[in-house]
C-alpha positions as CSV (number, residue, x, y, z in Angstrom):
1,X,-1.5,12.5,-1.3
2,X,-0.4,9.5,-3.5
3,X,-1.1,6.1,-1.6
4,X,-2.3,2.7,-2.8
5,X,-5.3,2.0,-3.3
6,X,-6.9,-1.6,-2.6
7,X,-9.7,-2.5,-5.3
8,X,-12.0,-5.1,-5.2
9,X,-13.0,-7.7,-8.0
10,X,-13.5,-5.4,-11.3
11,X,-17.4,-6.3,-12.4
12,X,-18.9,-5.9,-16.2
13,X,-22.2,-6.0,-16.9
14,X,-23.1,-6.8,-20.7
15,X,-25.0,-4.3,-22.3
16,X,-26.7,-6.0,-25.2
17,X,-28.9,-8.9,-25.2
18,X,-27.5,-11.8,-26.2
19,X,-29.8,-14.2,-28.3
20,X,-26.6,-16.7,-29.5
21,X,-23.9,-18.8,-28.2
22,X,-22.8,-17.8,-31.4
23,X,-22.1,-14.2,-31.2
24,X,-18.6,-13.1,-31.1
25,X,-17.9,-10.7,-28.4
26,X,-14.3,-8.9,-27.9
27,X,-13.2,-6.7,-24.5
28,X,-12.6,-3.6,-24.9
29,X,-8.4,-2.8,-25.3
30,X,-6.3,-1.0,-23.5
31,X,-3.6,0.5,-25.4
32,X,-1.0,-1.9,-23.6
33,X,-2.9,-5.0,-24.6
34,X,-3.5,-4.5,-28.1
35,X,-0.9,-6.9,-29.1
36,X,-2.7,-9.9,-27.3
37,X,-5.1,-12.7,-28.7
38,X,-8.5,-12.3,-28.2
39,X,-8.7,-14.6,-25.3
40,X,-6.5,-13.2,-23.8
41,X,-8.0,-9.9,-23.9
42,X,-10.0,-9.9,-20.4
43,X,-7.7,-10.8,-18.5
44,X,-5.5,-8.2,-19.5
45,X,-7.9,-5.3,-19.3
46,X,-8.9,-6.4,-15.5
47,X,-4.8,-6.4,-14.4
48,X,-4.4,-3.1,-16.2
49,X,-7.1,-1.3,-15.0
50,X,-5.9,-2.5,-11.3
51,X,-2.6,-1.4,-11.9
52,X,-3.6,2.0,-13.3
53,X,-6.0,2.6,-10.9
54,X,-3.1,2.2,-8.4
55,X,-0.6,3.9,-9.9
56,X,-3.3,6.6,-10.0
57,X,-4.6,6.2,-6.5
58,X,-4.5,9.5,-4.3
59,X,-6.0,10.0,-0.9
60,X,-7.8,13.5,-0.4
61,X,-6.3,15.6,2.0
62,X,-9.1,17.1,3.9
63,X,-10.4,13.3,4.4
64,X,-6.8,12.2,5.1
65,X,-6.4,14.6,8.1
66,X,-10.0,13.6,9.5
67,X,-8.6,9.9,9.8
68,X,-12.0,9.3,7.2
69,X,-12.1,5.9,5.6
70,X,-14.4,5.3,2.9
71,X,-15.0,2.3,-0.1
72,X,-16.2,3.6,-3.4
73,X,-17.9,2.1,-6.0
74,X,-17.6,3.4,-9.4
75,X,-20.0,2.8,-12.2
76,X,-18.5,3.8,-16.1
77,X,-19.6,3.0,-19.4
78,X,-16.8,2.2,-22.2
79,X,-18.9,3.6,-25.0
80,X,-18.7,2.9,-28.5
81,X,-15.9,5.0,-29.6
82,X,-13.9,3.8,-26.8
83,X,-14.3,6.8,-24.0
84,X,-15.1,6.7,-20.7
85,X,-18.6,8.1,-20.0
86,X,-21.3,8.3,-17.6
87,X,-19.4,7.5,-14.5
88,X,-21.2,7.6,-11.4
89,X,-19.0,7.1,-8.0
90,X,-21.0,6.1,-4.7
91,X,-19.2,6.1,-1.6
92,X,-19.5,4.6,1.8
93,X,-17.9,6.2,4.6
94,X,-16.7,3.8,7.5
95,X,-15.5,3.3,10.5
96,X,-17.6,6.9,11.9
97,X,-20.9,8.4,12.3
98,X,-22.7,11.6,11.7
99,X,-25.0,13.4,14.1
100,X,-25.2,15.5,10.6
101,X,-26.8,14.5,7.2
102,X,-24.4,17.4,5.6
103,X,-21.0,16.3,7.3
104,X,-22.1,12.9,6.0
105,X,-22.8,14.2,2.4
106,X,-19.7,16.4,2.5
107,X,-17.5,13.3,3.7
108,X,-19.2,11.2,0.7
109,X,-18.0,14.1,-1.8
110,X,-14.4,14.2,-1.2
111,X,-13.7,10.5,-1.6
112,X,-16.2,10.9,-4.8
113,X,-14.7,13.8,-6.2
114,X,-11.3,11.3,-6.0
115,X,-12.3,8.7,-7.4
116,X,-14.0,10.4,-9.8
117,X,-10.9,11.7,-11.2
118,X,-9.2,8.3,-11.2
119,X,-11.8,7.0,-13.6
120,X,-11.9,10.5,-16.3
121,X,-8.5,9.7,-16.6
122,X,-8.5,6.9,-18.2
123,X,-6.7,6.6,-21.8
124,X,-8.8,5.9,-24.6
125,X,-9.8,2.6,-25.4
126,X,-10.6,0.4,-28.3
127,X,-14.3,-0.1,-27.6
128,X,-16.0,-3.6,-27.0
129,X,-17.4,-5.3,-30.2
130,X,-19.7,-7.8,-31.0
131,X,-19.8,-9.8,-34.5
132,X,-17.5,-6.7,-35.1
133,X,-19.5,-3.7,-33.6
134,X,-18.8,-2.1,-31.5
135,X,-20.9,-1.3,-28.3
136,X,-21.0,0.3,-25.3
137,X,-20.1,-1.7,-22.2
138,X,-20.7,-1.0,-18.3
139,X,-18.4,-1.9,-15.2
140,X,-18.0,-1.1,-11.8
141,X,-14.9,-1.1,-9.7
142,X,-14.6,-0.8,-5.9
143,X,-11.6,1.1,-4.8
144,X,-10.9,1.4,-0.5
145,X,-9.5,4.6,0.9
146,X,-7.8,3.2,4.1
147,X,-5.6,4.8,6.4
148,X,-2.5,2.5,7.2
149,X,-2.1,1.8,10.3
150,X,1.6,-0.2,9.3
151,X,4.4,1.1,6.4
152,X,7.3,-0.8,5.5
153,X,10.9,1.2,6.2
154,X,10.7,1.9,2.3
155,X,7.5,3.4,2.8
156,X,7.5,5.8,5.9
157,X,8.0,9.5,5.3
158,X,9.6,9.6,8.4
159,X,11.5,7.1,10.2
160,X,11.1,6.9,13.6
161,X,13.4,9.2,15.9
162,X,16.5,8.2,17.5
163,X,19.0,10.7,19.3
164,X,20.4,13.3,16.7
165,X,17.9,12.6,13.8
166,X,15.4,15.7,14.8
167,X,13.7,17.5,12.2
168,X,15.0,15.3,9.1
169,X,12.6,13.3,6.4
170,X,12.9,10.9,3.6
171,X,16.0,9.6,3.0
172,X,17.9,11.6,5.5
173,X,15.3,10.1,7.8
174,X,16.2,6.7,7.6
175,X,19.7,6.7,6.5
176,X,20.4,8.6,10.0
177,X,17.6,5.9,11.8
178,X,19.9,3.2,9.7
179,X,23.5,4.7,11.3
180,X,21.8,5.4,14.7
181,X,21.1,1.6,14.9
182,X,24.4,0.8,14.2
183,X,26.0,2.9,16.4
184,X,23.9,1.6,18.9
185,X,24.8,-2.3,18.2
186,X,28.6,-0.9,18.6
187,X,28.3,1.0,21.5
188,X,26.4,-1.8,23.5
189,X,27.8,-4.8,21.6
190,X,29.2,-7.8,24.3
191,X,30.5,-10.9,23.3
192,X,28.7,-13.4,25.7
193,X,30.9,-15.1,27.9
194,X,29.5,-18.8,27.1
195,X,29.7,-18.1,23.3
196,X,33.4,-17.2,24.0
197,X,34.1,-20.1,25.6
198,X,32.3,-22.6,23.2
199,X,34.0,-21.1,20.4
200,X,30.3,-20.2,18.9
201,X,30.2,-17.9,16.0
202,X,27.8,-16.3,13.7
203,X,25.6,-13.8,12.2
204,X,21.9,-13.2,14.0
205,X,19.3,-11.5,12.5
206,X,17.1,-9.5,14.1
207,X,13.5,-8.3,13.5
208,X,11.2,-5.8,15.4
209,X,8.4,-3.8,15.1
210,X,8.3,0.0,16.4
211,X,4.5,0.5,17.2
212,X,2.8,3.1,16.6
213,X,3.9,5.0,20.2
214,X,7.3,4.1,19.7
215,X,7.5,0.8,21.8
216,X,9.9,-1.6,20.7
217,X,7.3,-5.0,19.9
218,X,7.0,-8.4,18.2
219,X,11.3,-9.4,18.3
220,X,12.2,-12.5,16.6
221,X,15.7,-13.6,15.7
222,X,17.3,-16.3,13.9
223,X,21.1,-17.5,14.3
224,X,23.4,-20.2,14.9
225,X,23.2,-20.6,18.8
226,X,20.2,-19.0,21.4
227,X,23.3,-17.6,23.4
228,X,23.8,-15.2,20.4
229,X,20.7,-15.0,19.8
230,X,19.5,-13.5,23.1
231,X,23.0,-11.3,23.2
232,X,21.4,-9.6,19.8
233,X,17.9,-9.3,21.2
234,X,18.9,-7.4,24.6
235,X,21.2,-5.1,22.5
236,X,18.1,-4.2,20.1
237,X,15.9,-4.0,22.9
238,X,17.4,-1.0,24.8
239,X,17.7,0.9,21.6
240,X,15.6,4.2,22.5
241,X,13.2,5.3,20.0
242,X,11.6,8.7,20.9
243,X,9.0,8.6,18.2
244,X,7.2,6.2,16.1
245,X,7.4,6.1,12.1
246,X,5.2,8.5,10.4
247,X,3.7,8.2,7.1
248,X,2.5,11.4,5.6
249,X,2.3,13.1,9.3
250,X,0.6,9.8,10.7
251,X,2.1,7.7,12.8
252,X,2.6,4.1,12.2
253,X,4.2,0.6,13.0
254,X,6.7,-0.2,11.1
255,X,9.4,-3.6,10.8
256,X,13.2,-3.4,10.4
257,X,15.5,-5.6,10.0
258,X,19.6,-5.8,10.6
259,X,22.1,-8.9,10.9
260,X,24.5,-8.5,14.0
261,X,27.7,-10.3,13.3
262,X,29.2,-12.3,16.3
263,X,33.2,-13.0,15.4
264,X,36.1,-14.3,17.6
265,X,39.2,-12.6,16.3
């Protein structure tokens, strides 16, 4: 279950003692920065571990489906032939309690075993040096396990269910959510009377949020006149949603979008 990942501030902790300003350390390289300056060389590694941690990030299943939230820490060594060794992830379960020591344990372990993962997988790396030799050098990374409680309409498995969209996902999801909207703006679409008579034209767009129950919340809208503007907000708001958004079977908030275009022919 591929999510992202947030990961806090990536720490190093120098494994040598240093006895001179003089001494000429370099970072260890990932493959993709090898082409950089030296000083540019920690910055680099930092931004590419973040990003391949991400790219890498998956949720556990069994910890997924137990709404379980956890941070772990990781521990690794970047040794001196440029592997990834001796890494030692400690999580931190949140958000819930144990009457159980085991279930506690148990909960620890799956968000372990995933980050644990994460980390072996790292590519091979041209190792730390100082003065030229190499060395073996530390770091800890943080990486959150958080169940979203909001996805953006890119992001939602599911798009949440109008009339005549049962049983569809992905794509299919929202491209039917997408035409159920805009058969709705048609069917219920009234030029207001005032903007008629004022000659007042324009395009309003609208924004809402479908909560997690499937209520229609937080409307804003933007357009040339409030007379249109209130037209497009009591169109959207008797759109009937009969479920919420899902991501990956849970159910979420999630914003959209759509201009409503107000012409006088």
């Amino acid at each position: 279950m591929r999510l992202k990942s947030i990961i806090f501030l990536l720490m190093f902790i120098n494994n040598y003692a240093q006895t001179s300003t003089e001494k000429n350390e370099v970072f260890p390289i990932f493959p993709i920065c090898e082409l950089l300056p030296e000083s540019k060389l920690a910055d680099c590694f930092s931004e590419t571990m973040q990003e391949y941690i991400d790219d890498n990030f998956f949720y556990p299943k069994q910890a997924w489906d137990l709404d379980l939230q956890a941070i772990v820490r990781v521990r690794f060594d970047i040794n001196e032939n440029g592997d990834v060794s001796n890494v030692i992830p400690k999580a931190s379960v949140v958000g819930v309690s144990f009457k159980q020591r085991e279930a506690l344990n148990a909960a620890r372990q799956l968000f372990q075993i995933s980050a644990l993962e994460i980390i072996n997988s790292l590519p091979k790396f041209t190792p730390a040096k100082v003065d030229g030799v190499p060395i073996n050098k530390t770091f800890q990374v943080s990486i959150k396990y958080e169940i979203p409680r909001e996805a953006s309409f890119d992001e939602v498995t599911v798009a949440p269910l109008l009339e005549g969209c049962e049983e569809l996902e992905g794509d299919e999801s929202r491209d039917c959510f997408e035409n159920g909207v805009t058969k709705h703006i048609s069917e219920n679409f009234k030029y207001p009377r005032k903007a008629l008579k004022n000659q007042i034209e324009g395009d309003v767009f609208i924004q809402f949020s479908i909560d997690e129950f499937g209520f229609l919340i937080d409307f804003t809208t933007v357009g040339p006149d409030k007379v249109l503007e209130d037209e497009a907000y009591r169109i959207m708001s008797t759109l009937k949603v009969e479920k919420p958004a899902q991501l990956n079977g849970k159910n979420v908030k999630m914003t959209y979008g759509i201009p409503i275009s107000f012409r006088i022919n």
